[in-house]
Backbone as a chain_set.jsonl record, in Angstrom:
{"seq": "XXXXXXXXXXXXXXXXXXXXXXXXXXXXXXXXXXXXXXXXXXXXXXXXXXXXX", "coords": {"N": [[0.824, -1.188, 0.0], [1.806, 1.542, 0.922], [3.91, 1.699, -1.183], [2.712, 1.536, -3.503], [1.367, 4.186, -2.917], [3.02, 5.664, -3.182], [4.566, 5.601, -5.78], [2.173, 6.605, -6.974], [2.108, 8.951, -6.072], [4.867, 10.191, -7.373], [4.439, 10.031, -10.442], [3.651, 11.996, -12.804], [1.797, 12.833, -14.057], [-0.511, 12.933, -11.916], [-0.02, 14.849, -10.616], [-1.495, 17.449, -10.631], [-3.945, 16.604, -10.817], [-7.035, 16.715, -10.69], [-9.193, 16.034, -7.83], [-12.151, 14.316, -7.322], [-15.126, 15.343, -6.082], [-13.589, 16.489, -3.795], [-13.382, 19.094, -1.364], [-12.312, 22.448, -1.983], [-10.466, 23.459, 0.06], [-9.303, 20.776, 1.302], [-8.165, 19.521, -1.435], [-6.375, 21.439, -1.735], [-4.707, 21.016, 0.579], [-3.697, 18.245, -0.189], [-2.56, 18.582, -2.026], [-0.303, 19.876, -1.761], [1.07, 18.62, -0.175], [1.506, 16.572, -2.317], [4.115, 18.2, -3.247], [5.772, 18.661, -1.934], [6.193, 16.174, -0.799], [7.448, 15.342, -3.311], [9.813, 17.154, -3.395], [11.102, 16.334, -1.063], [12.337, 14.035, -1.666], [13.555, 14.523, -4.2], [15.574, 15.996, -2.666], [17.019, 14.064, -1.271], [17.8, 12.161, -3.249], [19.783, 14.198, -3.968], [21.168, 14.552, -2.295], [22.022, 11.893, -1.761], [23.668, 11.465, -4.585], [25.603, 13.407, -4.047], [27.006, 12.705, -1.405], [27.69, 10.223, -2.277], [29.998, 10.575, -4.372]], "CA": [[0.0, 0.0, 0.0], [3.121, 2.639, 0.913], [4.699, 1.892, -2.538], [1.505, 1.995, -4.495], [0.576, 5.939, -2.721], [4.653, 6.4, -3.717], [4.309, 5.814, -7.059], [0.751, 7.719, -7.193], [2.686, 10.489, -5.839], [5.821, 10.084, -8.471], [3.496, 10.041, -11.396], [3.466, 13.815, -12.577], [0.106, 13.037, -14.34], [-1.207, 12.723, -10.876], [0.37, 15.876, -9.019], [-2.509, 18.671, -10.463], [-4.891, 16.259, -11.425], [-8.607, 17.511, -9.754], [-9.948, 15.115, -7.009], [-13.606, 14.585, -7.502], [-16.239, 15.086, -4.088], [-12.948, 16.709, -2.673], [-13.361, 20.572, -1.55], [-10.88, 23.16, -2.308], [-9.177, 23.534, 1.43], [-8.686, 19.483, 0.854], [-7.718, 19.309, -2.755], [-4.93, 22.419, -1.777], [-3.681, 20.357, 1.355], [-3.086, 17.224, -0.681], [-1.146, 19.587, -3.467], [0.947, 20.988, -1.062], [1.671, 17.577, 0.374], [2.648, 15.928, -2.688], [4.98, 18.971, -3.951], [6.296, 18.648, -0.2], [6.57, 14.704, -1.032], [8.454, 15.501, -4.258], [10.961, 18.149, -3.148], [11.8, 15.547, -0.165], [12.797, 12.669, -2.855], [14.647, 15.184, -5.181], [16.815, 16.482, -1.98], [17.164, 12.933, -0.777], [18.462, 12.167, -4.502], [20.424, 15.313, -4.177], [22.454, 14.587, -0.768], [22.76, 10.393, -2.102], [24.317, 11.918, -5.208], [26.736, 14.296, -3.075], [27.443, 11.616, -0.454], [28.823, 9.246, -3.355], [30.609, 11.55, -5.42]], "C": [[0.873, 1.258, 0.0], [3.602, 3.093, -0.241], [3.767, 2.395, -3.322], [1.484, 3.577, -4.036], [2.039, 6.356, -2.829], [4.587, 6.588, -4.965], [3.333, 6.432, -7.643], [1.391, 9.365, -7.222], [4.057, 11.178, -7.008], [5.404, 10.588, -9.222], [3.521, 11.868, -11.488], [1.834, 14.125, -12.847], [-0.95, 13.571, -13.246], [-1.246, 14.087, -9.753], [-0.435, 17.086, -9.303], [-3.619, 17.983, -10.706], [-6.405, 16.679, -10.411], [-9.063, 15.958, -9.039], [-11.407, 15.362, -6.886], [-14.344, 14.544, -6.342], [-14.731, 15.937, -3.679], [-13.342, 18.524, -2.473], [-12.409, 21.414, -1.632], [-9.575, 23.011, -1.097], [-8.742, 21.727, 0.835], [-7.551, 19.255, -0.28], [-6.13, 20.145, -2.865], [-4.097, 21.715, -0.63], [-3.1, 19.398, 0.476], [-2.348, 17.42, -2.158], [-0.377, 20.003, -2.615], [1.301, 20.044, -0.329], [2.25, 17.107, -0.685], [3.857, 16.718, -3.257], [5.784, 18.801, -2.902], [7.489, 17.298, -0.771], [7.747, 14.922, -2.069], [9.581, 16.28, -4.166], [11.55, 17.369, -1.943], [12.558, 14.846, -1.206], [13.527, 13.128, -3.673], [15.666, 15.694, -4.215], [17.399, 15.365, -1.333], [18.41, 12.733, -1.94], [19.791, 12.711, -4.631], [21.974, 14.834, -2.991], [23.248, 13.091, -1.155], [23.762, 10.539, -2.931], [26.039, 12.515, -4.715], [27.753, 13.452, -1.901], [28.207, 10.721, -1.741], [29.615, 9.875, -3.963], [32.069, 11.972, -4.49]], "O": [[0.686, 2.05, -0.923], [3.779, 4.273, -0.545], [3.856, 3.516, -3.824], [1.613, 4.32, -5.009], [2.255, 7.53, -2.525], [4.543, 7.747, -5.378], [3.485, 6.845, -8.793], [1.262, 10.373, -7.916], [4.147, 12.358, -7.349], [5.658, 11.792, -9.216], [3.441, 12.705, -10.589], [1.021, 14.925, -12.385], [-1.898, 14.329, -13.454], [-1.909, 14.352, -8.75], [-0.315, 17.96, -8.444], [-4.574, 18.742, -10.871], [-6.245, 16.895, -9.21], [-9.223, 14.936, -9.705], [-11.866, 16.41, -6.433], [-14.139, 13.606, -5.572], [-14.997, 16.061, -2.484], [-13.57, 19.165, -3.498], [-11.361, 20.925, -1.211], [-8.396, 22.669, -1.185], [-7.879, 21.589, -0.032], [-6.383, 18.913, -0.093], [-5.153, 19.859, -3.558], [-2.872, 21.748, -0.746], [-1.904, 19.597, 0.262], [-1.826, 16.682, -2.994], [0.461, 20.764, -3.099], [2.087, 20.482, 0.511], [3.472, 17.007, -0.576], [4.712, 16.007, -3.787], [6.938, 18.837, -3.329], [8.694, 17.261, -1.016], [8.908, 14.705, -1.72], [10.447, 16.02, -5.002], [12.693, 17.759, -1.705], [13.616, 15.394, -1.513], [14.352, 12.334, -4.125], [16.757, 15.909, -4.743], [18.432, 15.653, -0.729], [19.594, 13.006, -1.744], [20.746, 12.134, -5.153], [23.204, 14.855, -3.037], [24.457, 12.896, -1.03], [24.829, 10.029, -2.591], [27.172, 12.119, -4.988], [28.951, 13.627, -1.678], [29.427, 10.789, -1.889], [30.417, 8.955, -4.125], [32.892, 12.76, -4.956]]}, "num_chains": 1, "name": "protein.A"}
């Protein structure tokens, strides 16, 4: 279940797409979580990179 809502979140298709029934305050938390999500995983990337190098 973890991996699956990882790869949901990966997916770029997925990171403006409109959630249906959700209301705006909702729909803007769970955008501003996965941009959150994605700027973790690119500085993660960033430091693994730096650390090996």
């Amino acid at each position: 279940m973890f991996l699956k809502k990882v790869l949901y979140y990966i997916n770029p298709l997925n990171l403006f797409k409109k959630e249906e029934g959700a209301e705006l305050n909702l729909r803007m938390m769970h955008g501003i979580n996965k941009i959150s999500f994605l700027m973790f995983l690119l500085c993660l990337i960033y430091l693994i990179f730096r650390w090996t190098s």
